[in-house]
Structure formats: C-alpha cells, structure tokens
C-alpha positions in Angstrom: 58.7 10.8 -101.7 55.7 8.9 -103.3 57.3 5.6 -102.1 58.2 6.7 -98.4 54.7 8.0 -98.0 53.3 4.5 -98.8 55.8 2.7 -96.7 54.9 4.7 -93.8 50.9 4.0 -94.7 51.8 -0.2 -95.3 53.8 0.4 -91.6 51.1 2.0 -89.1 48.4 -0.5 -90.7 50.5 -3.4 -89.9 50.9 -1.7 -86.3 47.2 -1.2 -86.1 46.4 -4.9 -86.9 49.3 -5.9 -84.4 48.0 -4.4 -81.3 44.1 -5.5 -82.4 44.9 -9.2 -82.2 46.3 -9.4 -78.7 43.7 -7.1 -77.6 41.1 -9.4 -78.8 42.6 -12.4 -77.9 42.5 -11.3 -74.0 38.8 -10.4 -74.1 38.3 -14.0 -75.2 40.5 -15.6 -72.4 39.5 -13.5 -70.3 35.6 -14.3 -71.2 36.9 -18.5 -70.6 37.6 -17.5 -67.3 34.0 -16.1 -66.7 32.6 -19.2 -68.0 34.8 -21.1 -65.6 33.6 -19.1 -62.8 29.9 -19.9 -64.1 30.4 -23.5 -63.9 31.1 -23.7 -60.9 28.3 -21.9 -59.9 25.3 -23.0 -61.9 22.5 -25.1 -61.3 23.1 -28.2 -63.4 20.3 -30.5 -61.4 16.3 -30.0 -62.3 17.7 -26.8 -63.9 16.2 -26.3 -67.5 18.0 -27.6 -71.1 19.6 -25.2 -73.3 19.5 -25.1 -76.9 23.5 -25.8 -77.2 25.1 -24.9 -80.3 28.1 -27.5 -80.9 30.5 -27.3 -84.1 28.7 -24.4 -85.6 29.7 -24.0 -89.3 32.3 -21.2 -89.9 29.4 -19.0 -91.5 27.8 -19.1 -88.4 29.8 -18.6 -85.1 28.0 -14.7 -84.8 24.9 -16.4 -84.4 25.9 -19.6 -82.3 27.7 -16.8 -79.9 23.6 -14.9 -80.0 22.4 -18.6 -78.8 25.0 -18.7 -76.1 24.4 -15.1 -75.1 20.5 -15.7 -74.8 20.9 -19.3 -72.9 23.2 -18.0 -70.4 20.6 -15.0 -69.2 18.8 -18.4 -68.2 21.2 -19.9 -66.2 20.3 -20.1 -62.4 22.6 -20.0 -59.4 23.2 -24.0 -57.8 23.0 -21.9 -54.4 21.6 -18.7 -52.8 25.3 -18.2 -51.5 26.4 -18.1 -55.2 23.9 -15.7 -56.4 25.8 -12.7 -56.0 29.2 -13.9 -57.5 26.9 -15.2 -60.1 24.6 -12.6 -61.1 28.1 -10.3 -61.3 29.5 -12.8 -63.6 26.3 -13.2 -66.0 26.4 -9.4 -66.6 29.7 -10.1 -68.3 28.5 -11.7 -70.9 25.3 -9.1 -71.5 28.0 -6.6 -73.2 30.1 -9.0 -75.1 29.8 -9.0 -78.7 31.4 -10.8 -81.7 31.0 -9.8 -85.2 32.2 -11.7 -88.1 32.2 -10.2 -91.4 30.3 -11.7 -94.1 28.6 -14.3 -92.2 25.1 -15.3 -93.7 23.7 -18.1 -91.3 19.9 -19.5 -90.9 20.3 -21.4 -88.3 18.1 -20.5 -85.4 18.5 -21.1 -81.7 16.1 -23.6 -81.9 17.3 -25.8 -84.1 20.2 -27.4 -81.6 19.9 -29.9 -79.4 19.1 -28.9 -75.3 21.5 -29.7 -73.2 22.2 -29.0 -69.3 23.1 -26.2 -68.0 27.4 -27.7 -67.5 27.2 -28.9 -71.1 25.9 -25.7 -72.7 29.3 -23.7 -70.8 31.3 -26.5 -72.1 30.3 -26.3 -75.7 30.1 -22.2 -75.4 34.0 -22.9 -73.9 35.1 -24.5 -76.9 33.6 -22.2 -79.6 35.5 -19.4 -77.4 38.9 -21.5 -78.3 37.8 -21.9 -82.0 37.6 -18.2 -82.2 40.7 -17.7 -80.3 43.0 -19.7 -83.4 
C-alpha cells in the first residue's frame, strides 16, 4: 500500500511539472511577439541609449530581465499614430516577472553598455530565447 501511495505522489508531481513548462514557455513566446510589436513601433532616431544587457552570466538573467523591464518604460513611440498600440504593448511588460532560484548577481543596470532603442529589443529578444531552452 506504502509503495502505491508513493507511486501515485512520484506521478501527479511529474504531471505538475509537465503542464508548468509549456505554460511557461508560451508566456515567453508570447512576450517575443510583444517585443516584435515594439520594434516596429519605437523610436530608434535621436531617441535616448539604453543600458543593454548582452550575454548575461547564468547567475544573473533575473536581474538582466529588471534592466530590460526598467529600459523599456523608456522607450518612446517613432510616431503619434503608434502611441496607442504602443503604450498597450509597454504595459505588457510592466506585469511580467521572472524569478530564478538561487541567483546572486551584482551587476547593476549601469554597468552595460547603452545602446539604441532597436538594439536594446534585440538583445532583450535573445535573452527571451536563452530562457526559453
């Protein structure tokens, strides 16, 4: 009885951690798409540099994400006609959050080199798809 009790247990874990991944894995494509969106629609020109976080170490993708999350509420519309599609697709990102367990980083925002506006979505693009494998 000991032993089917257990296999049951070992059984609805493994279900929970089964249905977690794909869930998680669509929030993040789904979060590429919004930054697709945003590229088309941000001001790249006279617009100001970013502090762009590119090939974080693994200790410290939560806090390269912070960077991202705290660029991107700079980010300016390339057009009036853009600004409500844009400002829609900015407050996407306010509510996302990504937590990695154990991570212990120093890095600070500051410390990465500014980049324009198209560049910063780009680099935030691929640490998306870094966390997505």
């Amino acid at each position: 009885m000991e032993g089917m009790m257990i296999f049951c247990l070992l059984l609805f874990c493994s279900s929970m951690a089964l249905t977690a991944a794909p869930y998680r894995t669509a929030k993040y494509q789904q979060l590429l798409k919004t930054i697709d969106r945003l590229e088309s629609t941000v001001k790249n020109k006279d617009a100001e540099l970013l502090h762009t976080p590119e090939h974080p170490a693994d200790g410290c993708l939560a806090a390269a994400v912070t960077c991202f999350k705290k660029g991107i509420l700079k980010l300016r519309p390339d057009s009036s006609q853009a600004n409500p599609t844009f400002t829609q697709t900015v407050r996407v990102f306010r509510g996302f959050t990504f937590k990695h367990p154990g991570e212990q980083c120093q890095s600070v925002c500051e410390s990465y080199q500014k980049k324009t506006p198209k560049e910063f979505l780009k680099s935030f693009k691929n640490l998306i798809m870094k966390v997505i494998r």
